[in-house]
N, C-alpha and C positions, 0 to 999 in steps of 0.2 A: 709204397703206392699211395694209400692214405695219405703220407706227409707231402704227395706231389702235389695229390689233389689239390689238399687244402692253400697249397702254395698258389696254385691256379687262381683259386678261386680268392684269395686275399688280393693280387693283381689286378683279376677281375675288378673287385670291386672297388681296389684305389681306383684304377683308371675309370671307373664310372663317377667314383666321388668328385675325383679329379677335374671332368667333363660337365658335372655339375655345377661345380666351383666358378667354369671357366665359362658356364651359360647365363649362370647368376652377373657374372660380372659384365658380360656383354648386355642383360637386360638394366641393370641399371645404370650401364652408360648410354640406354636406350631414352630410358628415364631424365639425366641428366640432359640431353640432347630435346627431350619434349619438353622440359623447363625452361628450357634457353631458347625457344623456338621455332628450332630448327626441326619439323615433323618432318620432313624429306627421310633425313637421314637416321632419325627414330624409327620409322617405316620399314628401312632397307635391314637394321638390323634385326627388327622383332620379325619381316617376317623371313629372314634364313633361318631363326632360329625356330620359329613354328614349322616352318618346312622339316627342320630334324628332329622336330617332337610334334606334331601334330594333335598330342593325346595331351598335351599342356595347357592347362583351364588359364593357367595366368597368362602366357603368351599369346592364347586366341583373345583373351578380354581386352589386353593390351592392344594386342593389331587393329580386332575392332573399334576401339576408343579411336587410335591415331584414325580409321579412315573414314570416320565420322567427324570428325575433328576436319579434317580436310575435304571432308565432303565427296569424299569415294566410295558414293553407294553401293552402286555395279560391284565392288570389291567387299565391300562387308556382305553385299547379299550373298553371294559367292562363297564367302567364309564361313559364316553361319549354314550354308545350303550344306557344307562339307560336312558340318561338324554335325549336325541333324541323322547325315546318315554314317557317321560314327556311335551317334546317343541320341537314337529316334525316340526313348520315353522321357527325355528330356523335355519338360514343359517349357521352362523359359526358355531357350532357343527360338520356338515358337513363337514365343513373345516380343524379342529381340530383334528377329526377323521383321515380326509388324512392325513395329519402333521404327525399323531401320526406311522400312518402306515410307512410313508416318510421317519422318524426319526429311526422307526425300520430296515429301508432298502429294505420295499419290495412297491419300487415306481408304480409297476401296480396296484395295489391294491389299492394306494392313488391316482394315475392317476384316476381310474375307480369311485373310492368314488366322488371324486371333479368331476369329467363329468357327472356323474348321478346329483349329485346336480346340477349342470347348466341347467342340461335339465332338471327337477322339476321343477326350478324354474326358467326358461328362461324371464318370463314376467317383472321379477323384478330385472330392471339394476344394482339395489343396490348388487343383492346378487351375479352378475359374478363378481363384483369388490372385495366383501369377498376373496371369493376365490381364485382370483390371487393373493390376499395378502396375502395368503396363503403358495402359491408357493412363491413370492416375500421374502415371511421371509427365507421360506427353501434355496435363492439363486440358485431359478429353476427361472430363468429372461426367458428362451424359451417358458417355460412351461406359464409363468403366458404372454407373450406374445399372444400366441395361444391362452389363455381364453381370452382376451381384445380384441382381432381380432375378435373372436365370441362374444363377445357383440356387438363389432361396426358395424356388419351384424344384428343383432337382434334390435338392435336401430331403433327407428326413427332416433334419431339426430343423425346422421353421426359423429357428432366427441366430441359425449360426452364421450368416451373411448382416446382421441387423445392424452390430455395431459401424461396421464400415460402412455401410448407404447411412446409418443418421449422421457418418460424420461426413459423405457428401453433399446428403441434402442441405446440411449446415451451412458449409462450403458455398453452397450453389443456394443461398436463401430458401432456399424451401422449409421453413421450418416447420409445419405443419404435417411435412411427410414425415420429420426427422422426430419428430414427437411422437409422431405412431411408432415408430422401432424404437425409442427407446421406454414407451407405456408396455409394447409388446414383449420388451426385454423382464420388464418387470414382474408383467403379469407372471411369465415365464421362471422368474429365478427372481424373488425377493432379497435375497441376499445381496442382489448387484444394485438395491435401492442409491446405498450413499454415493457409491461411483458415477451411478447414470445422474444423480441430482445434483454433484458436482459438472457435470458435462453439460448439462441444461442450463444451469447457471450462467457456465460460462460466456455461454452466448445470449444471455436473456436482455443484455443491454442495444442487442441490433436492433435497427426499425423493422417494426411488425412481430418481432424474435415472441416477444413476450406473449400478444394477444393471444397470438395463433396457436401456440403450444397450452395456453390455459385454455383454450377450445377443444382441445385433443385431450388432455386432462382432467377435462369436467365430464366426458364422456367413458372415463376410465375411471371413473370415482369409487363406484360402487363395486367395483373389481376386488380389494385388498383394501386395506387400510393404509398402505404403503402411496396409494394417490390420494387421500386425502392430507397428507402431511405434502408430497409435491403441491397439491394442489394451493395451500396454504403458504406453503415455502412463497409460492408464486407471485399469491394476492399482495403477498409482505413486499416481493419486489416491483409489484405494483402500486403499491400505498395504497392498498385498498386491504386498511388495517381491519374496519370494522366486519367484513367481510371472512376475513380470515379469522376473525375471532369467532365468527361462529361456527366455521369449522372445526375450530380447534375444541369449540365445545363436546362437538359431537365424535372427536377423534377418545378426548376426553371421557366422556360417557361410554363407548363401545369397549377403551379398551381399562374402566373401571379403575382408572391411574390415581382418581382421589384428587385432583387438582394438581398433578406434580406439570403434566403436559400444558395446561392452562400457564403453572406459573415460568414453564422454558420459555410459552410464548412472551407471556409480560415481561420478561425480563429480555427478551431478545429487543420488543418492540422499544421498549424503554432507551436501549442503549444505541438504536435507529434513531432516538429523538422523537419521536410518535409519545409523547407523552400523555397524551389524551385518552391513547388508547389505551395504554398501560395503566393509568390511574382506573380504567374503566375495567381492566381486565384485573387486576388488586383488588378493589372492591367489590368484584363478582366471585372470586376464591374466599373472602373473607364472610364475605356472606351467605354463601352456599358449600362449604366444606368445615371438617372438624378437623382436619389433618393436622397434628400438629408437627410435622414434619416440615410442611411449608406454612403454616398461620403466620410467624415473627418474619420470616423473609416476605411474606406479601404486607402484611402492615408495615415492614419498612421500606416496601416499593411499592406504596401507597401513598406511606408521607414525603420519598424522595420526588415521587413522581410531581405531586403540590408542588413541593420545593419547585422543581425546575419550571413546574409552568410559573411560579411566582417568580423566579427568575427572569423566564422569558418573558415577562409583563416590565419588569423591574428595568430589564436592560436596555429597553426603545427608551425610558425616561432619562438614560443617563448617557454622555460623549463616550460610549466605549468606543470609537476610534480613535480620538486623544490616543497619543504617547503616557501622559500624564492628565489627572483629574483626580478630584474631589468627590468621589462619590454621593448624592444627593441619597438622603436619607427615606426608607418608602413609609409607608404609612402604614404604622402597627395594624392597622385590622385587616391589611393586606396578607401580614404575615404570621398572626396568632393562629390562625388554621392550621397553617404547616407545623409550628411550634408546638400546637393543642397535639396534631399526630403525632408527634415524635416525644413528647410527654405520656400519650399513652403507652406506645412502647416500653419507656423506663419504667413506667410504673407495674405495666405485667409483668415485663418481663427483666428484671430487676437481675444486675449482675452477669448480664449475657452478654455475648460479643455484639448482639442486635442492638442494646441498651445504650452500649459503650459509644456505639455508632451516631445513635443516635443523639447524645449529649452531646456532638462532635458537630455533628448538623446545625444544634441551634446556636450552640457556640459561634459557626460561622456566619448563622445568619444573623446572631445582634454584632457581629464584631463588622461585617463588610455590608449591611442593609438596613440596617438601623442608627448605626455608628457610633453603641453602646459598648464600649472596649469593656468596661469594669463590668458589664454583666456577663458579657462575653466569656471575661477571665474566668469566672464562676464555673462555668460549665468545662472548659477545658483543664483547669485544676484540681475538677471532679474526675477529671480523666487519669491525672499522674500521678495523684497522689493515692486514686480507690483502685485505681487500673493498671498500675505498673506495666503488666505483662503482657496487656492487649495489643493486639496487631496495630491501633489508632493513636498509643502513645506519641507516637514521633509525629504524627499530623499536631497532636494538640498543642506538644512542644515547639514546634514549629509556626502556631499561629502565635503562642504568647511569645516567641521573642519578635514576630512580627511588630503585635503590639509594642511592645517594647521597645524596638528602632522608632517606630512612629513617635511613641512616647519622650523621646531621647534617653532612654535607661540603655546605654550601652554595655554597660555589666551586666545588665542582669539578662541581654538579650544575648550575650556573647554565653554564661550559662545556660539557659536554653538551647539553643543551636550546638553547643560542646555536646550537653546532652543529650541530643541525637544522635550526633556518633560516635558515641560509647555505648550504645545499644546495642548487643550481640545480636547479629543476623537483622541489621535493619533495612528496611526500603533501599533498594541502592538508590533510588531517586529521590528521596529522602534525604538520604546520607548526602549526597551529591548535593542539594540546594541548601541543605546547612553549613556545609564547608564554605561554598561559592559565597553565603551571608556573613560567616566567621570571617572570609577576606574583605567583603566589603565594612566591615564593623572594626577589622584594624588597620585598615585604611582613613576610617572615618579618627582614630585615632593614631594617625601619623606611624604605626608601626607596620611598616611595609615590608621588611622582610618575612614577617608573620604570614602576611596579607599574600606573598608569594608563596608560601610553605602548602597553604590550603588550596592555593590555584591550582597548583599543580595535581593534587590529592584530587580533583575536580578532572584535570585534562588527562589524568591516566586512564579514566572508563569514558572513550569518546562517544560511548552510547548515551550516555547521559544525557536529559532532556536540557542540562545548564550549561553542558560543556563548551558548546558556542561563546558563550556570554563571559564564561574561565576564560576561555585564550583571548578573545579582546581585551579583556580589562588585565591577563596578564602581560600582553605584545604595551596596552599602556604604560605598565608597573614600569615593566621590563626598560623600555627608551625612556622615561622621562627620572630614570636612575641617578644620572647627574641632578637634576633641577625639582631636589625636593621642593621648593618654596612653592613653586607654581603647581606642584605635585598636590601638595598640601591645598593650595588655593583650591585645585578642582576636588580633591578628596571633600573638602568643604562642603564646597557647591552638591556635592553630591549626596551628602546630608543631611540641606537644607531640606534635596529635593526627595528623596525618602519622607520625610518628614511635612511633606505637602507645601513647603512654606514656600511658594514659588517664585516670588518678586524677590525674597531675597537670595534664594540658589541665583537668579536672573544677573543680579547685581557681580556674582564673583564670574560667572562663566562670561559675561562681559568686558570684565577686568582680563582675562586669559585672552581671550580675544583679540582687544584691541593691544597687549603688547606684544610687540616683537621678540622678545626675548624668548614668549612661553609658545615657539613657534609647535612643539610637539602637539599643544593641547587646541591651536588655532584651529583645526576642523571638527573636534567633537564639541568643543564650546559651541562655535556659532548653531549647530545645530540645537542641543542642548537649549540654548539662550532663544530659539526661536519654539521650540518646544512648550516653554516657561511661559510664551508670549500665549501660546496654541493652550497652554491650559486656565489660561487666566480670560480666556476667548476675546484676546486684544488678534485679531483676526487680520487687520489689514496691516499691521506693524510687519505679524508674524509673514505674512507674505510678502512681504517689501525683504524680508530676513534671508525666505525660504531662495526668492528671485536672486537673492545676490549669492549665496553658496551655490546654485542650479549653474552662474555664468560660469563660475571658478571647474567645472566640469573635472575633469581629470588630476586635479590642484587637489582637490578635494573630494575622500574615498566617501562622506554626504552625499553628494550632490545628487546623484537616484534616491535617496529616499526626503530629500529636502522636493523634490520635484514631485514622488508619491503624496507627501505631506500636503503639498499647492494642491493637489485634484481632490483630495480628504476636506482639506476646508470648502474648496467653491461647492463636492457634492454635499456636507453635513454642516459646515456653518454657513454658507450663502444661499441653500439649498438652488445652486445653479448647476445643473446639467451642464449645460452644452461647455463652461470654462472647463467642468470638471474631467468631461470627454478628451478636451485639448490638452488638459495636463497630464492625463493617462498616456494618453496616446502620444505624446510628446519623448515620455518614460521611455515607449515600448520603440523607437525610433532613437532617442540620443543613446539609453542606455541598454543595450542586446541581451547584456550579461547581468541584468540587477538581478536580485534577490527578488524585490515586487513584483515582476513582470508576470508573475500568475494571478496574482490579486489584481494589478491592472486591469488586464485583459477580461478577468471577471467583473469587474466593475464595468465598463466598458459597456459588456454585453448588456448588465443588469441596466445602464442607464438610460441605453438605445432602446430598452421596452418600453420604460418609462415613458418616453418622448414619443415614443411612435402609439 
């Protein structure tokens, strides 16, 4: 009897598997039919098969899609009205229902469906959030507002509805309401500080985003300590550094941090470029705290800070848009300040990685701002030879064989640069722009298989900030393999022009140029050769140069940045706007796809202030 049963019911339930198998198969040739088009006949077969399963969540979403899809309200409302009174504590049905109504276009209707379901079922927080997701899908952001305000009344928790109206109000610019749920979130649960300060961020660049929310903020100050760091976060994305720095005083003070919160802020503002501030907020830690926990890190971003404003003074005197130039040498008592700080450093603090740093600093400022290389070397020799093991060796090594190219010492620059990547565990960027100078150093010495062995050691980590620069100069190596001589001719030139010596780099990229034969090197010469002209500020040559590569258009893989070049001189050597606007704009019209066409376009902007 047993052994019958079981027989039964094994039958049984093949033929249920069976029937399964064989509903599956009819709904995905359902599927296959709504891909193709054809919903007619997707229709007819999802619904005989809801007809013999009625209790099938996938076959009623499916029917309902198709008769949405075709625009059979009367039929969805109909199907959804059934399945309601199959699973009446089903919330979204309720919701689906409005939708469907919403969809047809008569919104009171789905207004009224979705209110009535909120009051049924007001007890259950879960089910007001259905339903503004509801409205949320239909892009009724008022509507689904209006529901999450009535839960957040109906709640206990005050602002278990918070996160999703701030991210309406967002949404919907209101950012002044979305700043109250998310200060109210705060005040509520500090622990959700860095999440909600990332969300506020996010949208702190919309117009008005910013004000409105530091108004909502400044009123929430004195809550927590948690809004005066928003509040501060804020001013920063305001540039209203000095501002913020006083907050951060008094964040500082309450929460007895010793100057460590003072020094996050200088170092954050520092690295915004706010240097002003940052030197101001270094020398308020150094002269108001004994910590010696941050003393060496604020005196050295103290004297970096000098540094870059004597930078930024330094750099309006000199063509940093040139390709190439000469850097004009500034004027010692501009730069003994910075040098005088970063002296005191080594001499406190004597043997530190602060110290090491800081020999590294002035080394660069007599090697690239005074254009004292032999003192320069002093300081960076102080580095590899007392410092081996400092994190800054491979920077110092890497300016002396700089030197060194400039110098013409091509042994002793090719040793430095080796000795960079034989460094266990060095900079990969580092690593990567000494290999990239090892290929350009035996190149300059005609050994070019060398000169590929390193390119490549370069094009293997494409993250690399030089890897660009590898595969050009290897796609050159690489084609101009038959025709060393002219290879050799540019290797030359290209030595020259390291070596600043630019009339005569002028004189071989010339020679490539005008022959025929050296047809590989024909587009990088003439620019090259007009570059030469651009640095020597023979200005009207170089643009008689720049206009004839610009016509060769698609001849030549130049000619966008021969045309970028033309608007660079009319805005910085001719100081003419309005040519320089045409040549911009000229860029962003012949060529779609350059490379420049964001520097254009920001030039553009910058120079239509000007004029206006």
């Amino acid at each position: 009897m047993i052994k019958r049963i079981l027989t039964i019911l094994f039958l049984f339930y093949s033929a249920l598997a069976q029937q399964n198998q064989m509903d599956q198969n009819q709904f995905m040739l359902a599927e296959s039919y709504e891909q193709q088009g054809d919903l007619s006949k997707a229709v007819e077969i999802i619904e005989n098969l809801n007809k013999k399963d009625p209790g099938n969540i996938q076959f009623f979403n499916k029917l309902n899609t198709l008769y949405l899809q075709l625009k059979k309200y009367n039929e969805s409302v109909s199907l959804i009205e059934t399945r309601i009174k199959l699973t009446p504590q089903d919330i979204n049905l309720y919701g689906m229902l409005g939708s469907t109504y919403y969809t047809a276009g008569d919104r009171t209707k789905a207004y009224k469906i979705w209110e009535d379901a909120i009051d049924q079922f007001k007890s259950n927080q879960m089910a007001i959030r259905i339903i503004s997701n509801h409205a949320i899908e239909k892009r009724d952001f008022e509507k689904a507002i209006e529901y999450l305000n009535t839960g957040k009344q109906l709640s206990k928790d005050a602002y278990l509805f918070s996160y999703d109206l701030a991210e309406l109000y967002q949404i919907t610019m209101r950012y002044r309401e979305a700043a109250n749920e998310y200060c109210g979130l705060i005040k509520a649960n500090s622990s959700q500080y860095q999440q909600i300060e990332s969300r506020i961020l996010s949208y702190s660049n919309k117009p008005g985003a910013l004000d409105e929310t530091i108004e909502v903020v400044r009123r929430f100050k004195n809550e927590n300590i948690n809004f005066s760091h928003l509040l501060a976060r804020l001013l920063i994305e305001k540039k209203l550094f000095d501002d913020a720095f006083d907050i951060y005083k008094e964040i500082d003070k309450k929460g007895d941090n010793k100057g460590i919160e003072l020094q996050s802020f200088a170092d954050f503002v520092y690295r915004d470029g706010a240097f002003e501030t940052a030197l101001n907020v270094y020398k308020y830690i150094i002269d108001n705290f004994n910590n010696e926990q941050i003393i060496p890190a604020a005196k050295l971003g103290y004297a970096k800070s000098l540094e870059a404003l004597f930078i930024k003074k330094i750099k309006s005197d000199n063509p940093e848009w040139k390709t190439y130039f000469i850097p004009i040498a500034a004027d010692k008592r501009d730069v003994q300040p910075v040098v005088d700080a970063y002296k005191e450093i080594i001499n406190i603090y004597k043997h530190s990685e602060v110290a090491v740093e800081a020999n590294l600093r002035i080394g660069i400022l007599y090697e690239h701002y005074l254009n004292d290389n032999e003192k320069a070397k002093d300081y960076f020799n102080n580095i590899t030879e007392n410092h081996p093991m400092s994190k800054f060796v491979s920077l110092a090594l890497i300016e002396l064989g700089n030197i060194s190219v400039l110098n013409a010492r091509l042994d002793e620059a090719e040793k430095y640069f080796q000795s960079v990547t034989d460094i266990p565990g060095v900079n990969k960027d580092d690593k990567g722009y000494s290999n990239y100078m090892l290929a350009r150093i035996f190149s300059f010495k005609n050994d070019f298989e060398s000169a590929r062995e390193k390119l490549f050691a370069v094009m293997s980590n494409l993250k690399d900030n030089i890897a660009n620069d590898a595969i050009g100069f290897s796609i050159l190596l690489n084609n101009a393999k038959n025709d060393s001589s002219n290879l050799s001719l540019y290797c030359k030139a290209e030595y020259l022009t390291e070596q600043q010596k630019f009339d005569e780099a002028k004189i071989f990229y010339d020679q490539l140029a005008q022959n025929p034969q050296a047809f590989i090197f024909h587009s990088i010469a003439k620019i090259r050769s007009a570059e030469m002209q651009i640095a020597d500020n023979d200005y009207l040559n170089a643009l008689s140069a720049l206009g004839l590569i610009t016509e060769e258009a698609e001849k030549n893989i130049y000619a966008d940045k021969a045309l970028y070049l033309q608007g660079k001189i009319y805005q910085y050597g001719f100081k003419n706007n309005d040519k320089a606007i045409e040549s911009y704009e000229s860029l962003l019209i012949k060529f779609p796809r350059s490379l420049y066409l964001d520097e254009a376009r920001q030039n553009i902007i910058e120079l239509k202030k000007k004029i206006s």
